[in-house]
N, C-alpha and C positions, 0 to 999 in steps of 0.2 A: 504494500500500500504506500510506502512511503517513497518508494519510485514513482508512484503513481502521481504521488501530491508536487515531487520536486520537480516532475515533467510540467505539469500544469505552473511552477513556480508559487504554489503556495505557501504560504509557512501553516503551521500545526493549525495558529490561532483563526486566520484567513478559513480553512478548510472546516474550523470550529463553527464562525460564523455563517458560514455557507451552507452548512449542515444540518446545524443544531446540534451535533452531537458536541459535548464536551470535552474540550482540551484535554482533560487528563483520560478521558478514556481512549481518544486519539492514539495518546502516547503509549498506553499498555497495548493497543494495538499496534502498533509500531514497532514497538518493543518486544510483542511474543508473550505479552503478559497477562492477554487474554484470548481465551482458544478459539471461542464461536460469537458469530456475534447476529443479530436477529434478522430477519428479511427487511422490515423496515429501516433497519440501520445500513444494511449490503446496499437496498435502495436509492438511500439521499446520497451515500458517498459515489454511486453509478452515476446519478446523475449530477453531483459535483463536477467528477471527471466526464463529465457531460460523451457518455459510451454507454452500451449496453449491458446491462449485468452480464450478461453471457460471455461479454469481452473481458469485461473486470475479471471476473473467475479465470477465465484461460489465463490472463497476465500474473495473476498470484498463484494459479499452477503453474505457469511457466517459471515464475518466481523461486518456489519449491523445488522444481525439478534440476535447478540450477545448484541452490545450496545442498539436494543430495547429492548429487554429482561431484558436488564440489567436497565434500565431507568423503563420500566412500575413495575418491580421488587420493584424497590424503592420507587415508585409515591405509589405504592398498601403496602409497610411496612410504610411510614409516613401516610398513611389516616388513616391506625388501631391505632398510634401511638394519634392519635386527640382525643378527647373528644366528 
């Protein structure tokens, strides 16, 4: 998501207002500090980033698909790195 917001160039509190959702829940979003969050909240930030939730969704799986990648990446360059 927070790709999401720096493409559009907003900051936290900008995408606050635009929203309604709350800065600090923004930020646990952001952060991985909260897991699911409801349809009308997936909603308002779709059309913040003024896209379809279908698009949103593929970009945050895309998003995911990246950090596993990138994590089992790493898990598989320090196992060769062992003795």
């Amino acid at each position: 998501m927070k790709k999401n917001r720096l493409d559009h160039q907003y900051t936290v509190r900008d995408l606050s207002n635009k929203t309604g959702i709350s800065f600090a829940y923004i930020n646990q979003l952001e952060n991985n500090k909260r897991g699911s969050v409801t349809l009308d909240t997936f909603f308002r930030l779709s059309e913040a980033f003024d896209m379809m939730p279908s698009q949103l969704l593929k970009n945050i799986e895309d998003d995911i698909r990246l950090l596993d990648e990138n994590f089992f990446s790493n898990c598989s360059s320090n196992e060769k790195d062992q003795p």
